[in-house]
C-alpha positions in Angstrom: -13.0 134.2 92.1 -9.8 135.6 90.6 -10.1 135.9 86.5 -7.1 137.2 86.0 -6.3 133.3 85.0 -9.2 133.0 82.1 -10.6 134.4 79.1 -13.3 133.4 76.4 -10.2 131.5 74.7 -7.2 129.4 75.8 -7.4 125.9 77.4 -9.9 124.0 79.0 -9.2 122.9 82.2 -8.2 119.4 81.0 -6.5 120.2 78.0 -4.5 122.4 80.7 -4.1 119.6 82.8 -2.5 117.5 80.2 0.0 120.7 79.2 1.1 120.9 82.7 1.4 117.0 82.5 3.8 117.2 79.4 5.7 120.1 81.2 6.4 117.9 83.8 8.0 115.5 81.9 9.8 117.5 79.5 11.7 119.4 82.4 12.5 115.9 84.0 14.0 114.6 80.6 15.8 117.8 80.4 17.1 117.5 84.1 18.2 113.7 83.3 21.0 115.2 80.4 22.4 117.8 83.2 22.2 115.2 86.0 24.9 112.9 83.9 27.3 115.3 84.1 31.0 113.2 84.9 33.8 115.1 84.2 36.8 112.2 84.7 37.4 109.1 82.7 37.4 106.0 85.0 40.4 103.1 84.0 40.8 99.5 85.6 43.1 96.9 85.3 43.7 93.4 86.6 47.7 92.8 88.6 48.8 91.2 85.7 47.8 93.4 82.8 50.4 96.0 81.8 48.0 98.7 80.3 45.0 99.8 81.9 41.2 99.6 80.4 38.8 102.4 79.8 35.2 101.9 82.0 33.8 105.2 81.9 34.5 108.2 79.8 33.5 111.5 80.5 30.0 112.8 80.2 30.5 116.3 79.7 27.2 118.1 79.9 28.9 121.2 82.1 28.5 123.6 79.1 24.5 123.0 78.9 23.7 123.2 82.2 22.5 126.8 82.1 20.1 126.4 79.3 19.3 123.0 81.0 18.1 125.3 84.6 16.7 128.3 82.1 14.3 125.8 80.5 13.4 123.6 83.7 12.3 126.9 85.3 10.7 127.6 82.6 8.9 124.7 82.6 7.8 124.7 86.3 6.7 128.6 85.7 4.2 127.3 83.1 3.0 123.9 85.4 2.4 126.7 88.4 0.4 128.9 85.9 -1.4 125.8 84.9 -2.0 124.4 88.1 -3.3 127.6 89.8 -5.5 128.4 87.5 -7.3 125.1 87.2 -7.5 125.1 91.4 -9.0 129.1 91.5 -11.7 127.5 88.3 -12.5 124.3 90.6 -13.0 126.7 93.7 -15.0 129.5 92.1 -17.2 126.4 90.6 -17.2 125.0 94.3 -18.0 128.0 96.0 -20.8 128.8 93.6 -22.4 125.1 94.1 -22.0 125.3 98.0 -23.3 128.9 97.9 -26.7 128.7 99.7 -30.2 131.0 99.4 -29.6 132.6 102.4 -26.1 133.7 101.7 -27.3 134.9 97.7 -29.6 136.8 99.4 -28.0 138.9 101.7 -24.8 139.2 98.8 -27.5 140.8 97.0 -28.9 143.3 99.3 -32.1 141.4 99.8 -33.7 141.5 102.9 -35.6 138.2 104.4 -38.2 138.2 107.0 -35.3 137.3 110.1 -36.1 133.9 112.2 -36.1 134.5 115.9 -33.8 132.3 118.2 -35.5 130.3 120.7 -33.6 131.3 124.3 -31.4 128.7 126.2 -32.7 128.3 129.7 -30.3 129.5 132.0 -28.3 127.2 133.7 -25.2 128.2 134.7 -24.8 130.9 137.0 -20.6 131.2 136.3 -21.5 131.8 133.2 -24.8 133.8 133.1 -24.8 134.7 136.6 -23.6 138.7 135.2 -27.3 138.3 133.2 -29.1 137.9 136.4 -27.7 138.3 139.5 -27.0 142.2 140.8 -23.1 143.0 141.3 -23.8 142.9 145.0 -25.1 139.2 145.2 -22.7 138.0 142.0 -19.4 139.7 144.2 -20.8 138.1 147.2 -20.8 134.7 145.6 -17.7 134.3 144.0 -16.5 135.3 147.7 -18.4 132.5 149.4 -17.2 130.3 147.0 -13.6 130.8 147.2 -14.0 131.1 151.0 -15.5 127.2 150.8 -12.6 125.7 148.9 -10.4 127.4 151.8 -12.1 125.9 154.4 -12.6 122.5 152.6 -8.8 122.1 152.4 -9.0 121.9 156.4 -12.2 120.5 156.9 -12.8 118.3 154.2 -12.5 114.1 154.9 -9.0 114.6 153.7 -7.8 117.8 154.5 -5.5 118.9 157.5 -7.8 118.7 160.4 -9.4 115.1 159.6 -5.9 114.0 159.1 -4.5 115.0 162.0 -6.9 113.7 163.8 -6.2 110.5 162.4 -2.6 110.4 162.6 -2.9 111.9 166.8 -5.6 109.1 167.7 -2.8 106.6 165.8 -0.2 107.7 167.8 -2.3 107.5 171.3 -2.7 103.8 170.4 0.7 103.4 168.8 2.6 105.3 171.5 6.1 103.4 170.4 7.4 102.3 167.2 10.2 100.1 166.2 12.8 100.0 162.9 15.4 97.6 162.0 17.0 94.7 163.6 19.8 94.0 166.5 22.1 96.3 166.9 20.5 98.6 164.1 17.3 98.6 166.2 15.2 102.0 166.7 12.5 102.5 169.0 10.5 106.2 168.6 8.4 107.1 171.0 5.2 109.2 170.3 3.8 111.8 172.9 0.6 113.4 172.6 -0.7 116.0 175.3 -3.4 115.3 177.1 -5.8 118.0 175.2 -4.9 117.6 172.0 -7.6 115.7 171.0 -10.3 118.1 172.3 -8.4 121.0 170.7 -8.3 119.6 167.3 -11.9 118.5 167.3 -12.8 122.1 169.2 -11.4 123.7 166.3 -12.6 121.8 163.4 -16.4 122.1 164.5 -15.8 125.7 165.3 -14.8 125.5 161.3 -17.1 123.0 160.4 -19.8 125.6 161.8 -18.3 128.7 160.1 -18.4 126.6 156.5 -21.6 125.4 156.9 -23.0 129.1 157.5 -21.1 129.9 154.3 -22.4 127.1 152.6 -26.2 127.8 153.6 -25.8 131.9 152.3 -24.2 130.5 149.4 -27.0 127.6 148.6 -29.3 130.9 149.1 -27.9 132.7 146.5 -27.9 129.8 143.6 -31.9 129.5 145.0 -32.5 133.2 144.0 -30.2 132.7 141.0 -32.6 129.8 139.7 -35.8 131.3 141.0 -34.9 134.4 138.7 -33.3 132.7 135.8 -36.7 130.8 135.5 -38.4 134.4 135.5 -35.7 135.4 133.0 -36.2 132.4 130.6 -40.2 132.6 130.5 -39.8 136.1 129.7 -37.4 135.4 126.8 -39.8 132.4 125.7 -42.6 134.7 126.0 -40.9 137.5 123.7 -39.3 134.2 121.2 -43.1 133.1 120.9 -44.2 136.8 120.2 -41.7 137.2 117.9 -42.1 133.8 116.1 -45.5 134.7 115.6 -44.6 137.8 113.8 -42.4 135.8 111.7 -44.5 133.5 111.0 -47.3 136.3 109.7 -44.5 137.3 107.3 -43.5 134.8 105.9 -46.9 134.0 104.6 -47.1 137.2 103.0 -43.9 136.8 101.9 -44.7 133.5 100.8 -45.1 134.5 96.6 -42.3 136.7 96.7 -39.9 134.3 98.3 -41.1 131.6 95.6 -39.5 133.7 93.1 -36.5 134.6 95.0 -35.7 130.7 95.0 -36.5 130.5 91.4 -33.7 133.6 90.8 -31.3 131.9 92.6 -31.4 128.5 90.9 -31.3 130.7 87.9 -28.0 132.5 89.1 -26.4 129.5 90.4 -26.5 127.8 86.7 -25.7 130.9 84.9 -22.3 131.3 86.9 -21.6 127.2 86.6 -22.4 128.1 83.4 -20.3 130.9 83.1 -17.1 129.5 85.3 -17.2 126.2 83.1 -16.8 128.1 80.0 -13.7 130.4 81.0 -10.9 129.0 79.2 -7.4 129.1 80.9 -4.8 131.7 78.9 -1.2 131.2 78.6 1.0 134.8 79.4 3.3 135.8 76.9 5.9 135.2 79.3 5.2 131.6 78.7 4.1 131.5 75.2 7.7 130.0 74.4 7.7 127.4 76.8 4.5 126.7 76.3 4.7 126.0 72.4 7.9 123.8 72.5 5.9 122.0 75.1 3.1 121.4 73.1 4.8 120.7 70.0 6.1 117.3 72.0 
């Protein structure tokens, strides 16, 4: 908290609150004489009149206009002062309210028997698989598996091959097709060798054989991955339960000493509410002037 704003005597935070108030008034009273500023007279007269009649007369407020800005600014310098100060009280009183045991203690150099972290189990090998697998198996499986989305784009129900085959087997049926009418008539004609058919599905098994090898290496590896991250986790249980244990042992020890670390924090929590409720907000010299012909209102 920054106390550069307080001292055992000035304002309280409302009585502050109420100055700024009054500033903000003062300085928009002030403005409203500038903000009249006309520096014509305005005349009017009907067709038949011979001599024109006086609507407006000037307003002229040019000469205080400086003053007018030198005492607005002034004004707004003190609101700032004000306002600032009463938001750094309210968060310093915040920030000791929200301010919990375990974060007193470690502000304080006090050191707390340290609760273990029960282990995740392991799950995921893109994202643990570095934990687990060695570089030779985790290299080999990113390979496999950016080798399957290859092949999948051809072998897949909708990738190249299927739809080839589709569209060929269409066009052995569908040998001819027709567009438009009369004159604007088209007739296409399909022709599809003889072995097409056999090459296509030739090459897609021959495919279909290659990704399924990849596929069974690759299902191999996530096996060993989840064979060893269930190792890994009842290892990291094992130690968590160990540890736990230990923890456990010292906190009952600890048990009388941390009853009176609580009480010392709920002791230093009310003496800095305390403390923080009872600064008063000062007024600079800067703005003592402002500040007393806004006061004197």
């Amino acid at each position: 908290m920054n106390k550069v704003f307080f001292a055992k005597e000035g304002l309280t935070a409302t009585s502050a609150n109420h100055v700024a108030n009054m500033a903000k008034e003062y300085a928009q009273r002030i403005s409203a004489q500038a903000d009249t500023l006309r520096l014509y007279s305005k005349s009017a007269r009907l067709l038949g009149d011979a001599q024109p009649s006086i609507v407006e007369v000037p307003l002229d407020t040019l000469d205080a206009i400086p003053d007018v800005i030198r005492r607005v600014a002034q004004c707004n310098a003190l609101i700032g002062w004000l306002r600032e100060a009463i938001n750094e009280r309210e968060k310093g009183l915040k920030a000791v309210q929200d301010c919990n045991f375990m974060v007193w203690a470690d502000e304080h150099n006090i050191t707390l028997p340290e609760k273990p972290v029960a282990p995740d189990s392991v799950s995921d090998i893109d994202k643990v698989g570095n934990e687990i697998l060695n570089v030779k198996d985790r290299n080999r499986y990113i390979e496999l598996k950016t080798k399957m989305a290859v092949y999948g784009k051809y072998i897949h129900p909708d990738g190249l091959l299927p739809l080839a085959l589709k569209r060929v087997s269409y066009r052995l049926a569908n040998p001819t097709e027709i567009e438009g009418e009369g004159r604007d008539m088209v007739v296409f004609s399909y022709n599809v060798e003889p072995n097409t058919i056999d090459r296509l599905n030739t090459i897609f098994f021959q495919l279909q054989g290659e990704y399924r090898a990849l596929q069974a290496e690759f299902n191999g590896i996530e096996h060993r991955f989840r064979m060893e991250a269930e190792k890994e986790y009842s290892k990291r249980l094992a130690e968590y339960k160990k540890k736990y244990a230990e923890y456990q042992e010292k906190i009952n020890i600890f048990d009388t000493e941390m009853s009176r670390l609580q009480t010392m924090f709920v002791e230093w929590q009310q003496q800095e509410i305390k403390e923080i409720t009872s600064l008063r907000i000062i007024i600079p010299n800067d703005l003592q002037g402002i500040y007393a012909e806004v006061n004197g209102l």
